[in-house]
VONUTOR-772326 format. One record per residue (C-alpha): residue in one letter; x, y, z. Coordinates in steps of 0.25 Angstrom, whole numbers, plus 5000, padded with zeros to 4 digits. Example, Ala and Ser with C-alpha at 12.3 -4.5 7.8 and 13.67 -1.06 7.14 Angstrom:
# residues 2
a504949825031
s505549965029
# end
This chain:
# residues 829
x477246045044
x476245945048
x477045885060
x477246015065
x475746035066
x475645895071
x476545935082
x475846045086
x474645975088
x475345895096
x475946005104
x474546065106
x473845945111
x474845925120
x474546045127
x473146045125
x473046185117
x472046185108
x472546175092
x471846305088
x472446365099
x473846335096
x473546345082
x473346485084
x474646505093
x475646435082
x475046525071
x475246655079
x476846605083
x476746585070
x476346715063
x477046795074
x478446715068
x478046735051
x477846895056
x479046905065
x479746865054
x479146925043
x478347025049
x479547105057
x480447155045
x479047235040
x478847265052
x480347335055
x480047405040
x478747465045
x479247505057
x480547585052
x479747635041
x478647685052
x479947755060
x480447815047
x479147875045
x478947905060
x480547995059
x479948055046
x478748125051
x479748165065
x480748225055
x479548305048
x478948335060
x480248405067
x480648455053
x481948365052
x481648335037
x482148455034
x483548425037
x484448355029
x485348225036
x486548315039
x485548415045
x485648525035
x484248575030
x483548525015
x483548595003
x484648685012
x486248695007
x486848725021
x488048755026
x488748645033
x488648695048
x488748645063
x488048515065
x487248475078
x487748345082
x487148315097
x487948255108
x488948195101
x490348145107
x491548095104
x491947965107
x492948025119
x491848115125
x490847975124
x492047885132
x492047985144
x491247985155
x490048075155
x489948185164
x488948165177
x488648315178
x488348325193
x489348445197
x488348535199
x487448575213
x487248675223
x487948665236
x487448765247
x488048675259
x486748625264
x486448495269
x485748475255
x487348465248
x487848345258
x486448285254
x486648305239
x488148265241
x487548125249
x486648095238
x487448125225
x488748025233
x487747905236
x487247925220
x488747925215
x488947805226
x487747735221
x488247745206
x489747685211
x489047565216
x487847565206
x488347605194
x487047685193
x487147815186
x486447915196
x486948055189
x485848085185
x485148075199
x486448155204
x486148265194
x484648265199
x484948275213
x485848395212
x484748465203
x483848445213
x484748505223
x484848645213
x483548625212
x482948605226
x484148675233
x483448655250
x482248605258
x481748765260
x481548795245
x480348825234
x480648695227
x480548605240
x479148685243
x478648645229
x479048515230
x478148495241
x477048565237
x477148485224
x477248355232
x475948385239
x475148415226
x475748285219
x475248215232
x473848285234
x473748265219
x473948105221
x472848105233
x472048185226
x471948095214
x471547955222
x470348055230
x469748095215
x470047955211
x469147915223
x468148035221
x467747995207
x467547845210
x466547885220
x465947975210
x465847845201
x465247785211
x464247895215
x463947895199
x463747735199
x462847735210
x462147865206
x462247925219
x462048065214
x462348135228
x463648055231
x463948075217
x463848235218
x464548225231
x465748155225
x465748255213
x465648365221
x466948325228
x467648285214
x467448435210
x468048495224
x469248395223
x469548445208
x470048595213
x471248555223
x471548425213
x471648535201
x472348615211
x473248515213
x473648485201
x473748625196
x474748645207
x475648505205
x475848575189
x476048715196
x476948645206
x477748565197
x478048685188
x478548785200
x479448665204
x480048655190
x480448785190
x480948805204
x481948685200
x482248775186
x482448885195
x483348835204
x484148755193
x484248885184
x484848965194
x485748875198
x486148845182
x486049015181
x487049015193
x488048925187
x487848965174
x488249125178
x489349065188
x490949095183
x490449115169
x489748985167
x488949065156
x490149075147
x491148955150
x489748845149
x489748875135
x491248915132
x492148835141
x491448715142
x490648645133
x489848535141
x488448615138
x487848655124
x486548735129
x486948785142
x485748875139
x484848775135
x485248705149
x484948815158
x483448815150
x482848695147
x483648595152
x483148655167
x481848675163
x481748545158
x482348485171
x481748565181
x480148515174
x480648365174
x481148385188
x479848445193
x478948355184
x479648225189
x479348265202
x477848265201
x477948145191
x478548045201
x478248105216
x476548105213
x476747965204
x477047885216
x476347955227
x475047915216
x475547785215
x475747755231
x474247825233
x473747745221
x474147605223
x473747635238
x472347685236
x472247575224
x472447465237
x471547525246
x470347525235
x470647395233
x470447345246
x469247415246
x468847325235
x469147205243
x470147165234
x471347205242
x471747075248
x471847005235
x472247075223
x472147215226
x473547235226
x473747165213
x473547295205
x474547375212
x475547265213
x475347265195
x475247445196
x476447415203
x477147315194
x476747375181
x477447515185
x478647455187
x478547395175
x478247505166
x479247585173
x480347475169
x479847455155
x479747585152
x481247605158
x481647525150
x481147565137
x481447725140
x482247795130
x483347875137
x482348015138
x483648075147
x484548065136
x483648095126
x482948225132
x484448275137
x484648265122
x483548345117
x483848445126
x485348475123
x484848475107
x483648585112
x484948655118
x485648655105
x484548695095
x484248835106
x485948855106
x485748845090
x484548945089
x485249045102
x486549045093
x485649085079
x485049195088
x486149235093
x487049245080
x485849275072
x486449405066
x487949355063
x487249215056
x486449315048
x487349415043
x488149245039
x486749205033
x486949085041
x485549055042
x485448925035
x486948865043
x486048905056
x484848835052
x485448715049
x486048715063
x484848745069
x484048625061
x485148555064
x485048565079
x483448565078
x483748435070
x484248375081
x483348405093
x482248355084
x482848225082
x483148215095
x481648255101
x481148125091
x482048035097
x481248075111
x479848075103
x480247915096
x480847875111
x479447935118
x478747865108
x478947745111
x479147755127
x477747835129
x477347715121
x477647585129
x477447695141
x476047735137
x475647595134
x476147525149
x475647665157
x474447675151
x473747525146
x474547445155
x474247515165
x472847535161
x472647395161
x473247345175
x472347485181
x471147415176
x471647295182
x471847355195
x470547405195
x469947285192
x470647205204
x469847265214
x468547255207
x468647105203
x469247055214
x468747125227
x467747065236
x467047205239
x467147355238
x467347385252
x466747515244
x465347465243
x465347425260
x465747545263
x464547605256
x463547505262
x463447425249
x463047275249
x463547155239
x462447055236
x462946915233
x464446955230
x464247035220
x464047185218
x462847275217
x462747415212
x463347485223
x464647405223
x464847455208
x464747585211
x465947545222
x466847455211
x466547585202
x467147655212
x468347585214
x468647575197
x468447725196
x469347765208
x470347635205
x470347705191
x470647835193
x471747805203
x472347705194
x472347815183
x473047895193
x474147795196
x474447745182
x474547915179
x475447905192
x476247795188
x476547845173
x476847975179
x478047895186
x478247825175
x478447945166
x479348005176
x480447905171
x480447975159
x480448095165
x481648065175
x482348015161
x482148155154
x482548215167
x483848135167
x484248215153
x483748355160
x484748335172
x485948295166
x485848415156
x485448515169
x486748435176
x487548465167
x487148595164
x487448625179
x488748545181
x489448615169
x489048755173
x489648725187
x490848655183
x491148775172
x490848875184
x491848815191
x492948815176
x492648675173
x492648655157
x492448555149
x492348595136
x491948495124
x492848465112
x494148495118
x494948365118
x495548405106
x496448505114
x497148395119
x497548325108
x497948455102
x499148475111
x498948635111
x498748655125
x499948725134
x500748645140
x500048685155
x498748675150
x498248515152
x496748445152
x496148395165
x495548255165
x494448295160
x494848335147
x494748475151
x496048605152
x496448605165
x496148765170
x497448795177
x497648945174
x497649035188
x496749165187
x497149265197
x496449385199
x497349505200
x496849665199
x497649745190
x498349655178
x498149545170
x499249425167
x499049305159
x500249225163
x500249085154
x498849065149
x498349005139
x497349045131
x496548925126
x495048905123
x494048835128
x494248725118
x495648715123
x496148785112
x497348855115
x497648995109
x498749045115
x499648935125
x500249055133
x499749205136
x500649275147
x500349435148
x500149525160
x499349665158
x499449765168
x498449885170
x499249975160
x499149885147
x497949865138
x498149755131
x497749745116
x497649585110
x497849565094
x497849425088
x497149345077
x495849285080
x495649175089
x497249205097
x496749225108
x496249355110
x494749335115
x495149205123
x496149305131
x495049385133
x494249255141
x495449205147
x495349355155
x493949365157
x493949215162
x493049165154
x494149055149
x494748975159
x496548985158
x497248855158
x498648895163
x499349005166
x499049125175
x498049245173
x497949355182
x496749465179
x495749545187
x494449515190
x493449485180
x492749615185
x494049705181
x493949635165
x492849685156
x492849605142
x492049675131
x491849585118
x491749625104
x490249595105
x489849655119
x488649575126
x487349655128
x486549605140
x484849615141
x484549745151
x484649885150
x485649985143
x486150005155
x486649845158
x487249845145
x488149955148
x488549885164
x488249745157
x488849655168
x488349755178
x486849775183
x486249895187
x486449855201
x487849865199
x488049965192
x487450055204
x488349985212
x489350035204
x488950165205
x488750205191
x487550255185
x486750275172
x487450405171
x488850335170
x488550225161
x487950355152
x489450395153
x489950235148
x489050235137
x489250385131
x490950345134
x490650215124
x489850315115
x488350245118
x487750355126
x486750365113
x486150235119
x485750315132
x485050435124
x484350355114
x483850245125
x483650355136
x483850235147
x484750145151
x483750045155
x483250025141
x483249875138
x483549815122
x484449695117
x485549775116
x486149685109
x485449715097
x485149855100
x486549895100
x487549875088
x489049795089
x489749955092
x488649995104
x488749855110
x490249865111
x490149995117
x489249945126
x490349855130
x491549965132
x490350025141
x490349925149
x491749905151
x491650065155
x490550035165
x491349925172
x492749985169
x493749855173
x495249845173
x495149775160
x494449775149
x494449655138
x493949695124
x493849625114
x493549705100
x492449765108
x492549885100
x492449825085
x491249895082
x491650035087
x492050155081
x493550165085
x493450315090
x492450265101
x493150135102
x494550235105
x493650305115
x493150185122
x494450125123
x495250255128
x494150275140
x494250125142
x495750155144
x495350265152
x494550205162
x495950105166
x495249985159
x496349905153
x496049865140
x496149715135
x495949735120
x495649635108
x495649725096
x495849735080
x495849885079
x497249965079
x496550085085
x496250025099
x497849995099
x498150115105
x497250085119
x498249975121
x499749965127
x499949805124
x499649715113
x499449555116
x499549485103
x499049345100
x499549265086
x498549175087
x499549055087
x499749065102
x500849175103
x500549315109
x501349435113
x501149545121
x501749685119
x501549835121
x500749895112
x501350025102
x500050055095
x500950155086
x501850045081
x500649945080
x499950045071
x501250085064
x501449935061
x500049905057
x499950005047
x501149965039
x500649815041
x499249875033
x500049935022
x500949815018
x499649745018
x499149845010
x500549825000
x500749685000
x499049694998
x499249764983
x500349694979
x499649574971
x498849694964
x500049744958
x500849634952
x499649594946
x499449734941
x500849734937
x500749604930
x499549654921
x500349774917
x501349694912
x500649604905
x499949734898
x501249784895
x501749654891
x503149714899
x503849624910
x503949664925
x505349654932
x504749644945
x503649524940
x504849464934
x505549464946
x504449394954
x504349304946
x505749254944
x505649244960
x504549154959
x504749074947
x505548974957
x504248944965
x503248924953
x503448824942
x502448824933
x502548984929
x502549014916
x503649134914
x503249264905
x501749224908
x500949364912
x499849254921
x501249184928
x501449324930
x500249374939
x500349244947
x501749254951
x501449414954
x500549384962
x501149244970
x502249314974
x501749424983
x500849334988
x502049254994
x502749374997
x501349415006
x501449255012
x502849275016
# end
């Protein structure tokens, strides 16, 4: 030990450092080893237990204590029920590539389209060469497009009118800047005239500079939502296009919410879009003005020519720097805020789906499996909003501490350049002021006084600037996540407008082997569409279509039937043959995968379901729901004749107890399940096609009315296409297409006589073969009350006494069971 101190003296003569000094350093080295070493396990331990206790009071705070680690609530015995697991993928799904999402636009053959198409093939060229991923800024540019569609439009006129407010803004700011310091100046001098003057001027400048601003706000906001107009009516377009309503959500699978999409997720692009705008364009004009007006005072200090430009040239450097540092340390805000919104999405489709089948869950009292799915999906957008809050902690952190003290720091610097190294305030000769000896008198402090107060303010302005520009990173990375949900929202609805499917989950289909044999995938995993629809007038054919679902499930491998104006056609089967999905394959709500289908025009099929839909309006457009009023004049019919429709469906009470057809109500809780299907039989009177598709429409009526409404339908020359369980619409039909529900049908004319005939003996062999365990087993019980044998027992018995071993003959207990096993065999065979 002592030769090691012995050396160190040496080493510190050496080199001249005093012994105290180095001393002091080798102890510190020394500490800082025994704490490394010592000090960071307790310092790991405090820590984890500090993040343990900062998750504790978050899960108190959002209520997640509650829940139990499987999600279910405490203290709570609930159902197993479905589970919210988000995003997660298969190791197939995961190896393919991702989907860019940019097959979507608008195309009006202007100059503006070859310029889009210029752009987007010099991005995909740059990212052959580079390997840079620019979909995003291809997603952005098409968005832009939708949303500022020419030259001569509103959104172009408030772009510029928000462009000069930004810029006056900016000029605005250096003039107060300047204003107050002469104020200061006026103050320090006690110049009380010049100083009334100047204050005089700072209150006249406050109405257009409050103006001003008011108007960048008011400015900012119309932009937002002309771009969320322009974006929601080209969504509502493509959305109501080809039936994009119902195949989004049926046919393909690619979005959960497209609800939620159509809301939020273009509000919340079309704010970030017109907020970025104002957050970088007024940024760097301040910045430009700022380090300008920043020399020009500098040389007016006389300190120009030899370190005025030093505190620029480090502003300069330490943006960069802060902007590279704080890339580099940014969570993945994009990822993350795309996240929380498709979780928001879920929770509304969870509440939407409670409210909407609130009656059916109630009458189930299954209240308490709902609430767990709802805590469930609640569970899960809070966790995922604390994973944002513990990221922003951390990155508002380091970013406060670089914009704000940093920064801070070298601004006092740059103020203090000037000052300390200038040779004279051009200022002060301006004003006529003399310097005695060199130094300064009480003139030329007013004019340093100046130049601090006005270098200040300017400076807080740039450093606003500057961390305003910095910010818009993290804006531009939330944007990210906004645009690729809108894109995608947009690509899918134009590619399923167009009968481009890709539904999730249906790789199984192929390994199954089930599919006809024409029927084949496409390379991307999806059923190749090669069924022909040909629109005819007066028939309707199927000629070797399949029926299979959107899941690739296949119901029925082969359907071949032609129906001519003199049939109506009546369809049995059990549940889940085929019936309904006959239905859509017609309608052409389901796409046909081979085979042939000739039909009329969707106009000449009206499909009325079991639970009719009730539209918002009037009495009136419930009764000619697809129609308007418009149409309906254009038609030629008038109040008076839908009276007519309404008293032939037995509603014309509705007419004398409202007195008006333009009384308004949510008809579908003011009427019950009968009056809204006979709203629905009117309708299909008011439009009165070539065919009508109904399935069970009339459940919930009467079957005198239903006979009525059904023979006038016939009466009209509506053709009737008829899913039905009751024998007494049989008559109304001359064919019968039955379905197995193993794939195998048959079509056949239909003798509703014999049909009857054959029913009726089928109820009373139930009937018999019914009572017939009730009797042996009564019979057995006389016997053994009159302790007598019967022949006929006897005989059963010897019958089955091959098939049971373990029977005990002569007892009256082996008796009943063998009564009663034997017609239940005899009921199995």
């Amino acid at each position: 030990m002592s030769a090691v101190l012995s050396k160190l003296r040496e080493f510190s003569d050496n080199h001249t450092i005093p012994h105290h000094q180095f001393t002091r350093v080798a102890s510190g080295l020394i500490f800082a080893l025994y704490f490394y070493k010592f000090g960071t396990p307790v310092v790991s331990k405090l820590v984890s237990s500090c993040q343990a206790k900062a998750q504790f009071i978050q899960e108190k705070i959002t209520g997640l204590d509650s829940f139990n680690d499987d999600g279910t609530v405490k203290d709570q015995d609930l159902l197993n029920s479905i589970s919210y697991r988000p995003s997660t993928k298969s190791q197939n799904e995961k190896s393919k590539p991702s989907e860019d999402y940019t097959n979507f636009g608008i195309r009006d053959g202007s100059i503006l389209d070859i310029v889009m198409d210029t752009i987007v093939k010099s991005l995909r060229q740059f990212q052959a060469l580079t390997g840079f991923n620019v979909t995003f800024i291809i997603q952005l540019v098409k968005l832009i497009r939708i949303m500022v569609p020419g030259v001569r439009t509103v959104e172009v006129a408030l772009l510029l009118l928000h462009t000069m407010s930004l810029v006056s803004r900016t000029f605005l700011s250096i003039f107060v800047a300047n204003l107050e310091g002469q104020v200061v100046k006026y103050i320090v001098r006690r110049d009380v005239v010049n100083f009334a003057s100047m204050l005089t001027k700072w209150l006249l400048i406050a109405v257009p500079a409050t103006f001003i601003n008011s108007s960048i706000r008011f400015l900012e906001n119309q932009l937002a939502l002309a771009f969320r107009t322009r974006l929601v009516r080209y969504g509502y377009e493509l959305y109501f296009k080809n039936q994009t309503y119902y195949a989004v959500s049926n046919l393909d699978g690619r979005l959960e919410n497209p609800d939620h999409c159509l809301t939020d997720d273009i509000i919340s692009f079309s704010q970030h879009c017109a907020h970025l705008y104002s957050s970088v364009t007024k940024p760097l004009l301040d910045l430009f003005l700022i380090t300008y007006t920043l020399l020009k005072m500098s040389q007016q200090m006389g300190s120009y020519g030899r370190y005025g430009g030093y505190g620029q040239l480090m502003n300069a450097v330490a943006i960069i720097s802060t902007h590279g540092i704080l890339r580099w340390i940014s969570p993945k805000f994009g990822s993350l805020v795309s996240e929380e919104a498709r979780r928001k999405g879920f929770l509304r489709s969870v509440h939407a789906r409670v409210i909407t089948n609130a009656e059916e869950i109630a009458f189930y009292g299954g209240h308490l499996i709902e609430l767990n799915v709802v805590q469930r999906a609640y569970k899960a957008l809070a966790q995922q909003m604390n994973v944002i809050y513990n990221q922003r902690l951390w990155y508002i952190m380091f970013e406060q501490f670089l914009m704000k003290y940093v920064w801070s720091a070298l601004g006092m610097v740059n103020i203090a350049i000037p000052v300390m190294t200038g040779k004279g305030s051009s200022f002060a000769k301006q004003d006529g002021v003399q310097q005695n000896d060199g130094g300064y008198d009480h003139e030329d402090i007013s004019e340093r006084t100046q130049y601090m107060t006005t270098a200040k303010n300017i400076l807080i302005a740039g450093g606003d600037a500057a961390e305003r520009l910095m910010s818009s990173y993290k804006e531009l990375i939330e944007l990210t996540g906004y645009t690729k949900r809108v894109a995608r929202m947009f690509t899918v609805f134009e590619e399923v407008s167009q009968g481009k499917y890709k539904k999730i989950g249906t790789e199984s289909s192929k390994k199954r082997g089930a599919l006809p044999p024409d029927v084949c995938f496409t390379a991307e995993g999806i059923l190749a569409q090669k069924g022909i629809v040909i629109q005819v007038e007066d028939y309707i054919e199927l000629t070797d279509v399949p029926v299979i679902t959107p899941n690739y499930d296949v119901i029925v491998p082969k359907l071949s039937f032609k129906m001519t104006r003199d049939m109506h056609l009546l369809i049995t089967g059990p549940n889940g043959c085929g019936k309904s999905s006959l239905f859509r394959i017609l309608a052409g709500l389901w796409p046909i995968f081979g085979g042939k289908l000739h039909r009329p025009s969707t106009k000449e099929m009206f499909y009325i379901p079991q639970r009719p839909y009730m539209s918002l309006g009037t009495l009136r457009d419930q009764v000619i729901y697809p129609d308007c009023i418009e149409d309906m004049k254009r038609k030629g019919i008038t109040d008076l004749d839908l009276e007519k429709i309404l008293s032939q469906v037995h509603l014309d009470y509705l007419i004398r107890k409202d007195e008006s057809w333009d009384r308004r109500a949510d008809w579908k809780d003011t009427l019950s399940g009968g009056e809204k299907q006979r709203i629905g039989v009117a309708r299909l009177f008011y439009h009165r096609p070539k065919y009508a598709l109904l399935d069970e429409c009339t459940s919930a009526v009467s079957i005198d009315v239903e006979s009525k409404m059904y023979q006038l339908t016939k009466d009209y020359g509506i053709n009737l296409i008829t899913i039905t369980h009751r024998p007494s619409l049989w008559k109304f039909h001359t064919h019968l297409l039955q379905f197995d529900g193993s794939g195998g049908w048959r079509l056949e004319p239909l003798d509703t006589n014999a049909r009857l005939t054959l029913r009726e003996e089928k109820q009373k062999l139930e009937e018999q073969l019914d009572g017939v365990p009730n009797i042996q087993r009564r019979l057995v019980e006389l016997c053994s009350i009159l302790g007598e044998n019967s022949e006929i027992l006897a005989r059963e018995k010897s019958n089955s006494s091959g098939s049971s071993d373990e029977e005990r003959p002569g007892s009256p207990k082996s008796d009943v069971f063998d009564s009663q096993s034997q017609p239940e065999s005899t009921m199995s065979d």
